[in-house]
C-alpha positions as CSV (number, residue, x, y, z in Angstrom):
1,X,0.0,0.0,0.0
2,X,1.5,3.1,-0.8
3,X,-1.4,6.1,-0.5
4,X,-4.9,6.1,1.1
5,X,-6.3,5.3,-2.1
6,X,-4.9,1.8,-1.8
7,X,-5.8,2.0,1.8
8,X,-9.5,2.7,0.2
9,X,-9.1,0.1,-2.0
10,X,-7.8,-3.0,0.3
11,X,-10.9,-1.9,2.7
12,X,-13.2,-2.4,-0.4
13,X,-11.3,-5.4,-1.8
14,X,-10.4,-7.2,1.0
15,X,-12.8,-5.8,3.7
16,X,-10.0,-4.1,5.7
17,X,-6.5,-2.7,6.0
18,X,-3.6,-1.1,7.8
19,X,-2.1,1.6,6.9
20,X,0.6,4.5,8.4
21,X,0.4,7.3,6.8
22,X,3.5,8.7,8.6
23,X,5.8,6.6,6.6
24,X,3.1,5.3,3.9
25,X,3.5,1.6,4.7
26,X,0.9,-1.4,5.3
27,X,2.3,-3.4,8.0
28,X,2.5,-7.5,6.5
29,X,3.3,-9.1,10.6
30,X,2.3,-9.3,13.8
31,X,-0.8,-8.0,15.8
32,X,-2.8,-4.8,15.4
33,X,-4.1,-3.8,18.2
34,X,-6.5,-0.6,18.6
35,X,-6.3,2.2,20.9
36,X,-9.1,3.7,22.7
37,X,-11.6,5.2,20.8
38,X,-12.4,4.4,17.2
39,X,-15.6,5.5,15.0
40,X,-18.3,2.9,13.7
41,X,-19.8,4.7,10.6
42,X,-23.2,3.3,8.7
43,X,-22.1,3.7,4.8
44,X,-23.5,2.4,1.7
45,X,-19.9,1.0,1.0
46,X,-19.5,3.2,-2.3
47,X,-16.2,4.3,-2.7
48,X,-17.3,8.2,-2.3
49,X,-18.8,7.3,1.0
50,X,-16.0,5.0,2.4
51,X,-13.3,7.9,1.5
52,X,-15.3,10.8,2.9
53,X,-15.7,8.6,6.0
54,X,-11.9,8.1,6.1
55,X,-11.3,11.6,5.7
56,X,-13.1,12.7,8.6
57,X,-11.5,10.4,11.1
58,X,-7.9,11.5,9.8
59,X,-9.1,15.1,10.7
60,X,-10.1,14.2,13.5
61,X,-7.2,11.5,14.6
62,X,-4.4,13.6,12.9
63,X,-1.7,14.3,16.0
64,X,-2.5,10.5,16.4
65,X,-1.9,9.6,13.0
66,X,0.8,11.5,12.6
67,X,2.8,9.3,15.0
68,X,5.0,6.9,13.3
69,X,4.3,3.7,15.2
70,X,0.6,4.9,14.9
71,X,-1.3,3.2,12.2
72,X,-5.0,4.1,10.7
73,X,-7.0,1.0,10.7
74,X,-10.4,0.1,8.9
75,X,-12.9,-2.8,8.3
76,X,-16.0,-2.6,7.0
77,X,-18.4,-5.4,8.2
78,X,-22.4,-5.3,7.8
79,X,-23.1,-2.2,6.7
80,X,-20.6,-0.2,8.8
81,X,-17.1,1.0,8.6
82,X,-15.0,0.4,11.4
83,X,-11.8,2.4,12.0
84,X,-9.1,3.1,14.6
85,X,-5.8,4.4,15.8
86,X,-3.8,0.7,16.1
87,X,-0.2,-0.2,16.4
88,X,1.5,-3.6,15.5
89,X,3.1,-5.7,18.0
90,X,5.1,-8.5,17.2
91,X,4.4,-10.6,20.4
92,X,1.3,-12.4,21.0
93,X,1.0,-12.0,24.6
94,X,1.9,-8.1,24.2
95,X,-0.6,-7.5,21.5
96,X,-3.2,-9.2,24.1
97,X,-1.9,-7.2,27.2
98,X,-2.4,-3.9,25.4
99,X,-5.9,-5.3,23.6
100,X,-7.0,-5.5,27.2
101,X,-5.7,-2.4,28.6
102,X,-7.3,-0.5,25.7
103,X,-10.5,-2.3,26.5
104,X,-10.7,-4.0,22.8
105,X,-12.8,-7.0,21.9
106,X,-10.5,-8.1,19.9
107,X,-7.2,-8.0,17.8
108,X,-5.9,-8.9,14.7
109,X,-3.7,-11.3,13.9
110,X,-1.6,-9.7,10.4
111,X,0.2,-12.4,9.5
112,X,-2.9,-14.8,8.7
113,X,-5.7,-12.4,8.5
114,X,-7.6,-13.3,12.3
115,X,-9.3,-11.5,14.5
116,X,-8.1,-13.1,17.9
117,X,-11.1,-12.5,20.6
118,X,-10.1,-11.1,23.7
């Protein structure tokens, strides 16, 4: 991934994504795990919608975002778009110390593509 238009286009293709804007890279290991706080957005899942969306939380999230071990994440699932300020952990048992302290649900697990319930 190299822009947030491939960031756009991973959440419409694949149903979700990583991506850091502060060094324009998609993680391909380890553990995302969100911070507090997120957005759940209804959206029709056109492209227009699922950008604007996007938009909105980087203006929002930008100090956050800005960070480089900070990484926008976004899922779309139902109807909704997820997203969230995440960072990747390499260790399992970190990833699920910090999903738990940030009061997640779950995490995700990069390197296969599973969500790991918490």
């Amino acid at each position: 991934m190299k822009n947030l238009h491939d960031f756009v286009d991973s959440i419409i293709e694949n149903g979700g994504a990583t991506f850091n804007l502060s060094n324009g890279t998609s993680p391909t290991t380890g553990y995302a795990v969100s911070l507090k706080g997120g957005s759940k957005t209804p959206i029709d899942e056109t492209r227009e919608s699922i950008e604007q969306t996007i938009k909105e939380f980087i203006s929002i999230h930008g100090l956050e975002l800005s960070m480089p071990e900070n990484n926008i994440g976004g899922w779309v699932d139902d109807g909704w778009l997820y997203l969230d300020v995440s960072i990747v952990l390499p260790n399992l048992v970190d990833a699920i110390l910090m999903g738990r302290i940030n009061n997640q649900k779950a995490i995700f697990n990069i390197d296969n593509g599973h969500t790991i319930d918490l």
